[in-house]
C-alpha atoms as a printed R data frame, in Angstrom:
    type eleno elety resid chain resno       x       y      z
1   ATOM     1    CA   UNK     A     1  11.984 -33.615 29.576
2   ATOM     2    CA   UNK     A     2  15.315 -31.968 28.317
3   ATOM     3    CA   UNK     A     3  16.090 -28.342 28.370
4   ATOM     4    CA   UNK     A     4  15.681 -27.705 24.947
5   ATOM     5    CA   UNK     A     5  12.376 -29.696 24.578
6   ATOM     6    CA   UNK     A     6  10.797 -27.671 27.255
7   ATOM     7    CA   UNK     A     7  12.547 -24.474 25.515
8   ATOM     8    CA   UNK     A     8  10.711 -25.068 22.247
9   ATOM     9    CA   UNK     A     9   7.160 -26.273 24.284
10  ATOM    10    CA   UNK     A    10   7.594 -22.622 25.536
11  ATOM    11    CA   UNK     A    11   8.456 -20.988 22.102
12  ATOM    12    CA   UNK     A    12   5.436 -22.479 20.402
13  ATOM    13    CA   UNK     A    13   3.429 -21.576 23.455
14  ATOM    14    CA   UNK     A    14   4.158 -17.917 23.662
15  ATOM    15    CA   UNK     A    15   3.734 -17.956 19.720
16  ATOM    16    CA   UNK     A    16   0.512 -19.553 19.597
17  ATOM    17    CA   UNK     A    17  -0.753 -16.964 22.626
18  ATOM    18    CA   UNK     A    18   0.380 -13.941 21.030
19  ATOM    19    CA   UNK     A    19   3.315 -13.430 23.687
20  ATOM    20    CA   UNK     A    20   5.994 -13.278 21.734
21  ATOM    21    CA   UNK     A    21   6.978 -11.729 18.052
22  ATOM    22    CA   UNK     A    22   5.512  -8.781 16.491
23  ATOM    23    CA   UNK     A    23   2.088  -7.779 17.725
24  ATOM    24    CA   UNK     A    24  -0.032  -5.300 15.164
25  ATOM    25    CA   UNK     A    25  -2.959  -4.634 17.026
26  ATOM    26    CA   UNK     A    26  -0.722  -2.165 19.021
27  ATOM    27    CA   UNK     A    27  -0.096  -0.088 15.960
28  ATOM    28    CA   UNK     A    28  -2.043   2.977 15.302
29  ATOM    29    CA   UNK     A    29  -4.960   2.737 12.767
30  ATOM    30    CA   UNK     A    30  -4.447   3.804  9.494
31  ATOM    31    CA   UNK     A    31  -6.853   5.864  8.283
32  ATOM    32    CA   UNK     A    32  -7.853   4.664  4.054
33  ATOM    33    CA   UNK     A    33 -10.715   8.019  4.245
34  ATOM    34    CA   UNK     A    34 -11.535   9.768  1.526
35  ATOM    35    CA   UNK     A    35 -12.806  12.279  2.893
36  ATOM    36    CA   UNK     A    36 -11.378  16.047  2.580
37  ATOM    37    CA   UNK     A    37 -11.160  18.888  4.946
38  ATOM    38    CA   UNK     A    38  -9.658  22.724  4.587
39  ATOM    39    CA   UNK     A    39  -6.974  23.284  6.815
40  ATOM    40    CA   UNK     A    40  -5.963  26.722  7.093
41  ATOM    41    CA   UNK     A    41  -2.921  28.398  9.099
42  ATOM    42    CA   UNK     A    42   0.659  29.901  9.059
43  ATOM    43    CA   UNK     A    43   4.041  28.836  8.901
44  ATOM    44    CA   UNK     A    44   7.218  30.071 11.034
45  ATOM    45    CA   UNK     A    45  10.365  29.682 10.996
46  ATOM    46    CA   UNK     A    46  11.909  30.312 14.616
47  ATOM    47    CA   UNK     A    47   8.465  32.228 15.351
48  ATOM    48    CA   UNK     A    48   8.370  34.281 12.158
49  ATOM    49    CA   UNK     A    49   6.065  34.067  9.120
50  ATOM    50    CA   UNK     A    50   8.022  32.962  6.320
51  ATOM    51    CA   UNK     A    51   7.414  35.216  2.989
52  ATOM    52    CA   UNK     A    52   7.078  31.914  0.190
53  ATOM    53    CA   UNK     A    53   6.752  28.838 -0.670
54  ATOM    54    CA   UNK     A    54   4.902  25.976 -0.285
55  ATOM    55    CA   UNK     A    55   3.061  23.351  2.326
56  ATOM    56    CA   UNK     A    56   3.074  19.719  1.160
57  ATOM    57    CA   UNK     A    57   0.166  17.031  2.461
58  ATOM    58    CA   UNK     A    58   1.521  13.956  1.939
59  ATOM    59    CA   UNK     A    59  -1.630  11.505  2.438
60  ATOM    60    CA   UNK     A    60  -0.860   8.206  1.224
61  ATOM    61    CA   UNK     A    61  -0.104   4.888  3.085
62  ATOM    62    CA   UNK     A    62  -1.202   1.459  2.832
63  ATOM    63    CA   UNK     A    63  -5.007   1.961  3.438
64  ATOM    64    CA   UNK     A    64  -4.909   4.701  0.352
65  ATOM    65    CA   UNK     A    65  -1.543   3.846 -1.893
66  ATOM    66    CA   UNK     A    66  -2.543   6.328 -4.666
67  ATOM    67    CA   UNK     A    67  -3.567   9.569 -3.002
68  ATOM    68    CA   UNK     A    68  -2.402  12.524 -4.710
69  ATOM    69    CA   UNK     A    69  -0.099  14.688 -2.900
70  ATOM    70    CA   UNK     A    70  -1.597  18.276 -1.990
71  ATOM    71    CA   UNK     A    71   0.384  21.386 -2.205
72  ATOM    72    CA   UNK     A    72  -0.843  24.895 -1.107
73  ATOM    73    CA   UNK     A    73   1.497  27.868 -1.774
74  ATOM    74    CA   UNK     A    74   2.381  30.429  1.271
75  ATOM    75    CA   UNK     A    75   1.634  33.871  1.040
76  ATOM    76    CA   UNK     A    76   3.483  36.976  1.942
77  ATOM    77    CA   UNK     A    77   2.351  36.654  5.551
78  ATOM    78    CA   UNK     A    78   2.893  33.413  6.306
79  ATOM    79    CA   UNK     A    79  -0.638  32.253  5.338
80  ATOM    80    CA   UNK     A    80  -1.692  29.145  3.327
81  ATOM    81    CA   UNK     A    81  -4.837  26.927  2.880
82  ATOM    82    CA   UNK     A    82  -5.332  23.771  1.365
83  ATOM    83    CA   UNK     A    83  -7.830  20.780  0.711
84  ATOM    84    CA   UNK     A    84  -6.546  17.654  2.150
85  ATOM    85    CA   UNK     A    85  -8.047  14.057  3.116
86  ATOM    86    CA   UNK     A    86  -9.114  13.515  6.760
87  ATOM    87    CA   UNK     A    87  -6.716  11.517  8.875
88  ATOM    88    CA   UNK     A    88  -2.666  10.933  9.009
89  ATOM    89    CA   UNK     A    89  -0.842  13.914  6.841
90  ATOM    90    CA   UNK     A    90   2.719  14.203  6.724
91  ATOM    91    CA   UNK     A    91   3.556  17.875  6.021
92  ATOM    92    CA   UNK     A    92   6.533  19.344  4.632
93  ATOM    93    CA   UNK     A    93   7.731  22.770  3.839
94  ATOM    94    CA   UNK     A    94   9.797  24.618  1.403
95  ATOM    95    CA   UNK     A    95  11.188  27.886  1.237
96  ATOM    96    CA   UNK     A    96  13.886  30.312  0.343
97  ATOM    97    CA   UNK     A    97  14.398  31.102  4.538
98  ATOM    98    CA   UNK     A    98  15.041  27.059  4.917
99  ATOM    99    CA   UNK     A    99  18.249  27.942  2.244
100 ATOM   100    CA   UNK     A   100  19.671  30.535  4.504
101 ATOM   101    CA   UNK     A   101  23.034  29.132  6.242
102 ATOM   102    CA   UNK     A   102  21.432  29.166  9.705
103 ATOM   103    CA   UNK     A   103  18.040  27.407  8.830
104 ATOM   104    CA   UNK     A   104  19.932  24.377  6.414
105 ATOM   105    CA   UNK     A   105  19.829  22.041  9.307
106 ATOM   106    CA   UNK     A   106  15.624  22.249  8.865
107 ATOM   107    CA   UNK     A   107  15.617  21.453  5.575
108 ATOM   108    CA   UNK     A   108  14.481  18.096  6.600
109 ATOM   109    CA   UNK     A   109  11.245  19.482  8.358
110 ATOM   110    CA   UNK     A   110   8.624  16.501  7.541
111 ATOM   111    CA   UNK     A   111   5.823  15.920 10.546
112 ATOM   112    CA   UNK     A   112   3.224  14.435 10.918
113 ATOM   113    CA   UNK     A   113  -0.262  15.926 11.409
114 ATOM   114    CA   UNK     A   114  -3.875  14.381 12.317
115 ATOM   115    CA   UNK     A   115  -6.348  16.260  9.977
116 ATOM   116    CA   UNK     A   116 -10.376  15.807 11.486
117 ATOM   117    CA   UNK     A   117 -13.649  16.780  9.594
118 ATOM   118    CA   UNK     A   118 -14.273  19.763  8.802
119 ATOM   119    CA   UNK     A   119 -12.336  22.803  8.666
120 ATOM   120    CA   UNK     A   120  -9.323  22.759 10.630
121 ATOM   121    CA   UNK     A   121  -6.953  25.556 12.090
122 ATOM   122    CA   UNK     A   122  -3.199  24.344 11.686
123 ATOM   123    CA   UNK     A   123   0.306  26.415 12.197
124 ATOM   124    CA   UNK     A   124   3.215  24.964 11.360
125 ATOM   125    CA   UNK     A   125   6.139  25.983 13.561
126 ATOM   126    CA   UNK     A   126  10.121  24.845 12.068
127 ATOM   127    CA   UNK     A   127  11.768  23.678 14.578
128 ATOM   128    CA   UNK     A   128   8.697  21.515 15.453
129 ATOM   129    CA   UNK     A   129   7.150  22.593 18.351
130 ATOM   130    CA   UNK     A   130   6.199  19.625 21.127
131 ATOM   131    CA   UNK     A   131   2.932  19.087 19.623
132 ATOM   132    CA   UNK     A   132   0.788  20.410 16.306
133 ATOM   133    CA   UNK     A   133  -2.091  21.295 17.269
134 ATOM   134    CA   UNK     A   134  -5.273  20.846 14.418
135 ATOM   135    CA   UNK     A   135  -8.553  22.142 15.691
């Protein structure tokens, strides 16, 4: 057998086993819920309550393509409250302190949160802290 006729046994081999290409059932599941939860907490900038605003839940993806984004404005103290759906949330904030010359590298402050049934505690720290907790 020649060198490339054993290459392409092997090619078809590890395709037909799963060993090589892309493999999806690694990925994550995707949550398609539609199931809503109030999620409650404060936002900081550098460790201080920013004064206005608003929190964006973006909650679309494949599983639910035309789920409306949510948008809770932030109080005076920092506070905010929304109703979002269960499952993958990418959040995003915007406010005047973001504008400020030393806080224009975080305008780009998108993350991604985990919401769970129920209601659910959730402070949002710019810059991202290691992990968001939701409780």
């Amino acid at each position: 057998m020649t060198r490339r006729r054993a290459a392409g046994w092997l090619a078809l081999a590890l395709t037909a086993t799963g060993g090589g290409g892309c493999r999806f059932s690694d990925a994550p599941p995707i949550s398609g819920s539609s199931e809503e939860a109030t999620v409650k907490g404060t936002v900081r900038i550098h460790g201080k309550p920013v004064t206005n605003g608003i929190v964006s839940f973006r909650t679309s993806n494949i599983n639910r393509p035309n789920a409306p984004l949510k948008e809770a404005p932030i109080g005076k103290d920092g506070t905010y409250s929304v109703t979002t759906l269960v499952g993958e949330n990418f959040i995003e904030i915007s406010c005047k302190e973001l504008f400020t010359p030393k806080n224009r590298s975080l305008l780009e402050n998108e993350q991604m949160v985990n919401i769970t049934s129920g209601a659910s505690s959730l402070d949002i720290d710019i810059p991202q802290q290691p992990q968001a907790s939701v409780k």
